[in-house]
Backbone as CSV, one residue per row, in Angstrom:
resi,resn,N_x,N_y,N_z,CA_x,CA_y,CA_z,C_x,C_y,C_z
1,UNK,120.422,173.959,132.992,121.033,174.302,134.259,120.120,175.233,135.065
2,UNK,119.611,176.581,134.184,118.730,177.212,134.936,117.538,176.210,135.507
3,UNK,116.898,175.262,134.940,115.821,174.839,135.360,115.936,173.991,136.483
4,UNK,117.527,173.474,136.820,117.670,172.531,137.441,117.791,173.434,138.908
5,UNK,118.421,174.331,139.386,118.717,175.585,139.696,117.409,176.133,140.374
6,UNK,115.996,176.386,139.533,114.992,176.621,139.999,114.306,175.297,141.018
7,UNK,114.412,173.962,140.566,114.112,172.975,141.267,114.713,172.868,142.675
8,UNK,115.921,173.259,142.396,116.760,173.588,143.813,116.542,174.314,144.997
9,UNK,116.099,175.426,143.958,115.963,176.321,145.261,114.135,176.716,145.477
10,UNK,113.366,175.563,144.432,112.186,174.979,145.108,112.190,174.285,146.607
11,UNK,112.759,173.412,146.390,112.990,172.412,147.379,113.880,172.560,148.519
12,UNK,114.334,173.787,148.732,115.283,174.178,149.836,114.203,175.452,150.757
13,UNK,113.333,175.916,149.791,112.513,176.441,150.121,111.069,176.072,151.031
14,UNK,110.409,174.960,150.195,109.846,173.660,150.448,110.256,173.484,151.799
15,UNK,111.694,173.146,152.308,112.139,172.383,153.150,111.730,173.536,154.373
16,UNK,112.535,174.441,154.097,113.156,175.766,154.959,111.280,176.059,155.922
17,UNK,110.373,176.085,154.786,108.733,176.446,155.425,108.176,174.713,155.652
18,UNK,108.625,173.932,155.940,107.907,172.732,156.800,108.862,172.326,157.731
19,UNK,110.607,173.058,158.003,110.666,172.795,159.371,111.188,174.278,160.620
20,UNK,110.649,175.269,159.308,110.199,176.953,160.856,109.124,176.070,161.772
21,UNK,109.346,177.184,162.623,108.178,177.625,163.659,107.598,178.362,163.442
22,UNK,106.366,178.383,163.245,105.482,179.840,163.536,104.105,179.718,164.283
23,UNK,103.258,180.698,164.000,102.073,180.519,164.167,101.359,180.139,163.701
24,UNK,99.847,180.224,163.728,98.946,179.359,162.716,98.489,180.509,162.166
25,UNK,98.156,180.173,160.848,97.795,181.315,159.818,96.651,181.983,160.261
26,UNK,96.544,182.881,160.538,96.363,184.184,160.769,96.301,184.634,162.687
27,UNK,97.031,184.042,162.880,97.414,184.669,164.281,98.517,185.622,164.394
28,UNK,98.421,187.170,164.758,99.320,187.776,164.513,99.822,188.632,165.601
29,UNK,100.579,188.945,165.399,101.433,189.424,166.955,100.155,191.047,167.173
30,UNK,100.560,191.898,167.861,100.412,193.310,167.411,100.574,194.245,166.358
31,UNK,100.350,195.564,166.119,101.065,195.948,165.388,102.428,196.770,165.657
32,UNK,103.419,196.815,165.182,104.551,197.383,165.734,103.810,199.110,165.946
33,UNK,104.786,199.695,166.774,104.767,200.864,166.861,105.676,201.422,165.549
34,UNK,105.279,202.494,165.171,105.729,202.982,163.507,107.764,203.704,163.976
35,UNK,107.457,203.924,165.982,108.889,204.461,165.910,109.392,203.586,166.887
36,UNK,109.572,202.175,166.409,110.055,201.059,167.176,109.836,199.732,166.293
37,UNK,110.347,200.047,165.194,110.284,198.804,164.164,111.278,197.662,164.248
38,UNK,110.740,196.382,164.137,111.690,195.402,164.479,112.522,195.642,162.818
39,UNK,113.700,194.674,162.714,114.614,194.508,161.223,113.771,193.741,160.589
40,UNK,113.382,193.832,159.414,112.360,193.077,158.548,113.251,192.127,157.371
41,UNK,115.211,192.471,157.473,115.938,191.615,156.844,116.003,190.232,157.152
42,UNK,115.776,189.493,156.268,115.547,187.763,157.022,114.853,186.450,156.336
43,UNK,114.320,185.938,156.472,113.379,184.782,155.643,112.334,184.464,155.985
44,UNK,111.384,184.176,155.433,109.978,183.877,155.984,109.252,183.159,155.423
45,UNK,108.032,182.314,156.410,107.202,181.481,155.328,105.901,182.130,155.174
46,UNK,105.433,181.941,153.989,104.321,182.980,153.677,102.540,181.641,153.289
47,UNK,102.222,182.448,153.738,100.644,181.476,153.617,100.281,182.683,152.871
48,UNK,98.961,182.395,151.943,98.106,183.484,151.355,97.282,182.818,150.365
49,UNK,96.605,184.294,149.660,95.317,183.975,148.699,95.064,184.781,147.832
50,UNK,95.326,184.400,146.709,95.309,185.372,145.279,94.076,185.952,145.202
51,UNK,94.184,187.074,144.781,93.104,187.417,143.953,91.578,186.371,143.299
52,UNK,92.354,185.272,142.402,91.118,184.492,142.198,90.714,183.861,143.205
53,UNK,91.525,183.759,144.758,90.958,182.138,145.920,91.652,181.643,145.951
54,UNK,92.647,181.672,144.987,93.512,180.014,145.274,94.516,180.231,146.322
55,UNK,94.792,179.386,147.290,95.674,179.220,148.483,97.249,178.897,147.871
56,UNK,97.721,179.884,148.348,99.396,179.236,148.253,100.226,179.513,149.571
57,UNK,101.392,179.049,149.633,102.494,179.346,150.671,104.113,178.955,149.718
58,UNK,104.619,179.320,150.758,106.352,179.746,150.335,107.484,180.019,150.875
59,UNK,108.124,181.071,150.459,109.044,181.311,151.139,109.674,182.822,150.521
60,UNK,110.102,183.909,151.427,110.158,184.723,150.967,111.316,185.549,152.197
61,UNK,112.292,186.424,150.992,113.505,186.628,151.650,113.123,188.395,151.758
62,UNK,113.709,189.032,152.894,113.577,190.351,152.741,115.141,190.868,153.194
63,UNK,116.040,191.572,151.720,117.048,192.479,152.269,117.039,193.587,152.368
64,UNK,118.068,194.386,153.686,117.761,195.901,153.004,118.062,196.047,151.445
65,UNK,117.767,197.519,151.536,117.508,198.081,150.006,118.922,199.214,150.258
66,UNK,119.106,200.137,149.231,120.138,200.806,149.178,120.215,201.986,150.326
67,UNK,118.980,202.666,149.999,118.507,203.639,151.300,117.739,203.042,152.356
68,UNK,118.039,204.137,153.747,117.095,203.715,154.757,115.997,203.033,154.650
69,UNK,114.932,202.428,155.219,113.917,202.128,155.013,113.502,201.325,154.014
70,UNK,114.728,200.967,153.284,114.149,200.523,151.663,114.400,198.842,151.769
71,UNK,113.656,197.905,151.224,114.112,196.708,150.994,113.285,195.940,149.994
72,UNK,114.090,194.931,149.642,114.465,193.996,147.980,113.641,192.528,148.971
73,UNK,112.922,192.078,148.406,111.863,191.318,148.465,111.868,190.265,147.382
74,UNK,111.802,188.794,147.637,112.433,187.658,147.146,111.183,186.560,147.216
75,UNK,109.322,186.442,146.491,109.471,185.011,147.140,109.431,184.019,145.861
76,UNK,109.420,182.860,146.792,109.393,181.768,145.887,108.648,180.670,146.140
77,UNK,107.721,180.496,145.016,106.533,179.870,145.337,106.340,178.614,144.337
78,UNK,105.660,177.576,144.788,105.624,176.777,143.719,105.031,177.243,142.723
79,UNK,105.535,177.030,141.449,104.690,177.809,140.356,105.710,179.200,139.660
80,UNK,106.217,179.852,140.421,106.735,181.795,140.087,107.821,181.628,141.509
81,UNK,108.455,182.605,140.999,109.344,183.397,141.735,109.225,184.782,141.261
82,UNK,108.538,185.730,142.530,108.692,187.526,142.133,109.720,187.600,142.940
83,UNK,109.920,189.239,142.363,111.215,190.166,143.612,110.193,191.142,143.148
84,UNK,110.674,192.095,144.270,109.919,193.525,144.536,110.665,194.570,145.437
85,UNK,110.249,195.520,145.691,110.418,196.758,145.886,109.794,197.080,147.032
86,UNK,110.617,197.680,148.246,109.685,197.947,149.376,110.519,199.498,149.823
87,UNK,109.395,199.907,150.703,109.618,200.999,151.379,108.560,201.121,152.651
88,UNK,109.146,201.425,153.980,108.690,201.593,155.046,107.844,203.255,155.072
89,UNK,106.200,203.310,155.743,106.125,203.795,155.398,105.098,203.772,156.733
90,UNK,105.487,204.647,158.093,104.814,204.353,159.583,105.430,202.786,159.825
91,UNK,103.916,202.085,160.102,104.123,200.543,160.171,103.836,199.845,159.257
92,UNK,104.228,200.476,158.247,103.287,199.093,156.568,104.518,199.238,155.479
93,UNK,104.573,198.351,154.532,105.683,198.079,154.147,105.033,197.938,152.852
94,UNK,105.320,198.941,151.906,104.417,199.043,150.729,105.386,198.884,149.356
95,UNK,105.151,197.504,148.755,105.797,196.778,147.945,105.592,197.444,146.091
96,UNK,105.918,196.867,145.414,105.632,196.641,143.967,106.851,195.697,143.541
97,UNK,106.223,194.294,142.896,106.524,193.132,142.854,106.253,193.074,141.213
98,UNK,107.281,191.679,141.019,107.413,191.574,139.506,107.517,190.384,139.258
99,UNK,107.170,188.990,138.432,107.126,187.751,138.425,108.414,187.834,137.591
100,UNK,109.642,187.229,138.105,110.643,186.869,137.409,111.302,185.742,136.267
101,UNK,110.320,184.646,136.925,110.313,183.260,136.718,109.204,182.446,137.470
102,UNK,108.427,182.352,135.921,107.029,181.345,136.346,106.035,180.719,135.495
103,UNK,104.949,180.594,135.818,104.198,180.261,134.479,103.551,181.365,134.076
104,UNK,103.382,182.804,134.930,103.047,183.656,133.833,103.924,184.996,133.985
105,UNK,103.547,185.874,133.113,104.258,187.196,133.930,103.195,188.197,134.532
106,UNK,103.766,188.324,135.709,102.684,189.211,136.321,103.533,190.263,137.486
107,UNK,102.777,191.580,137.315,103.471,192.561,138.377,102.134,192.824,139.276
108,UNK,102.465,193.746,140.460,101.872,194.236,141.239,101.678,194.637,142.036
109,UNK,101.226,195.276,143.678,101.758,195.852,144.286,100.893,194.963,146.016
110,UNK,101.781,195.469,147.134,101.423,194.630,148.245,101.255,196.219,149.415
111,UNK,100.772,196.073,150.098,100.454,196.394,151.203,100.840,195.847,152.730
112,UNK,102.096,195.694,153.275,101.325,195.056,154.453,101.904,195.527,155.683
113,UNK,101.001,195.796,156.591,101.432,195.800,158.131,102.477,195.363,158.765
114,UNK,103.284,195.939,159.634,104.225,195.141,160.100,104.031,194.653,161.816
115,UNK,104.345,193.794,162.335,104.165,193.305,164.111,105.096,194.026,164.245
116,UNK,104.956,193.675,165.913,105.937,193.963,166.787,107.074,192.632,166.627
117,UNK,106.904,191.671,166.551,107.909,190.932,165.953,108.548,190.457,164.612
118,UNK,108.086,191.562,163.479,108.256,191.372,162.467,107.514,190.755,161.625
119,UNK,106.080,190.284,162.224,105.412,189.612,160.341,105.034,190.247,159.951
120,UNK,104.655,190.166,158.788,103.847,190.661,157.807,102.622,190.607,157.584
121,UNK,101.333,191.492,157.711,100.297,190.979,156.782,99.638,191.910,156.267
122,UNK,99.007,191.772,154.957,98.068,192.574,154.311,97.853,192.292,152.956
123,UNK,97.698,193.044,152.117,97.103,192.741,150.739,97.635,192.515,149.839
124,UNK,97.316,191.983,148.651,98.330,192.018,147.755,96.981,192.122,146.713
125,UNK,98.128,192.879,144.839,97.059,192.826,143.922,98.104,192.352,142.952
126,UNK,97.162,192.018,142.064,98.316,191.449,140.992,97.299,192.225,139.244
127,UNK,98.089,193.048,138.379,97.956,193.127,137.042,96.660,192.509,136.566
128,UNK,95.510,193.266,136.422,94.564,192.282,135.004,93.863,191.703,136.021
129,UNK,93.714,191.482,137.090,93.034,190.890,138.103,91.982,191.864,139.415
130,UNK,90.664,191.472,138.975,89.985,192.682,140.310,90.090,191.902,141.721
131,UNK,89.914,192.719,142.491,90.356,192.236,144.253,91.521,192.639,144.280
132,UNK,91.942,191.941,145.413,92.729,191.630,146.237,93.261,190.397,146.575
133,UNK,94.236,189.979,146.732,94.708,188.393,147.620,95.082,188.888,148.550
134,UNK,95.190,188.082,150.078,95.870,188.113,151.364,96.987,187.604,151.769
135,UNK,98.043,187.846,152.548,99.427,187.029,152.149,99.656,187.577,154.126
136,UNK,100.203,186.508,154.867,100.762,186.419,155.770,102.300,185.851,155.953
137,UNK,103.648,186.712,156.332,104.686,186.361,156.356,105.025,186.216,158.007
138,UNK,105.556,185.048,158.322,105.906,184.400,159.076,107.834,184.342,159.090
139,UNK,108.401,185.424,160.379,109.742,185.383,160.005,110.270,184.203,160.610
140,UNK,111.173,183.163,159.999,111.636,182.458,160.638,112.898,182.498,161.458
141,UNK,112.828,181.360,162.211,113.239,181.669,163.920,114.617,180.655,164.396
């Protein structure tokens, strides 16, 4: 049931990031002003690049968190599903993420900028791995 469950909400995901709107990967709004932040609660499709190169995209949910500023971070990618941990911090939204369900387990932490209309972009690192990957979130509309 769980596995069937994960296929599900592959493919609703799948669906949800080939019929948004957005921009083309890496076109990005401004950066927000740090005391004029858009709501970052919502769904998004995410383009990016691990640490080793490899290209992925997805889909990724952001709710608030318990306190101000705080929010619970959801994506789901072919391959893993992490959740993570955020906190606003000026204009950057500084994560630590955890692979819940995937082919491996892996934690780690993100970095990223926020627009004036809410995307996302900046870094990400993952456990056991040198660099950096790049990850662009695209809120959908």
């Amino acid at each position: 049931m769980k596995r069937y469950l994960l296929v599900f909400l592959l493919l609703v995901a799948l669906t949800i990031t080939a019929c948004s709107s957005r921009n083309e990967p890496g076109e990005m709004d401004p950066d927000a002003d740090p005391n004029n932040l858009p709501n970052l609660a919502g769904t998004y499709v995410v383009n990016g690049i691990d640490p080793l190169g490899d290209e992925y995209g997805g889909h990724l949910t952001i709710a608030p968190g318990e306190e101000p500023g705080t929010y619970h971070l959801q994506w789901i990618v072919v391959g893993w599903i992490q959740e993570g941990l955020g906190i606003v911090k000026g204009n950057q939204l500084l994560v630590e993420w955890q692979t819940i369900e995937g082919v491996q387990d892996a934690t780690g932490s993100a970095v990223f900028t926020i627009t004036e209309s809410g995307q996302l972009y900046g870094v990400r690192t993952a456990g056991g791995l040198e660099g950096e990957g790049e990850e662009q979130a695209y809120p959908n509309q």
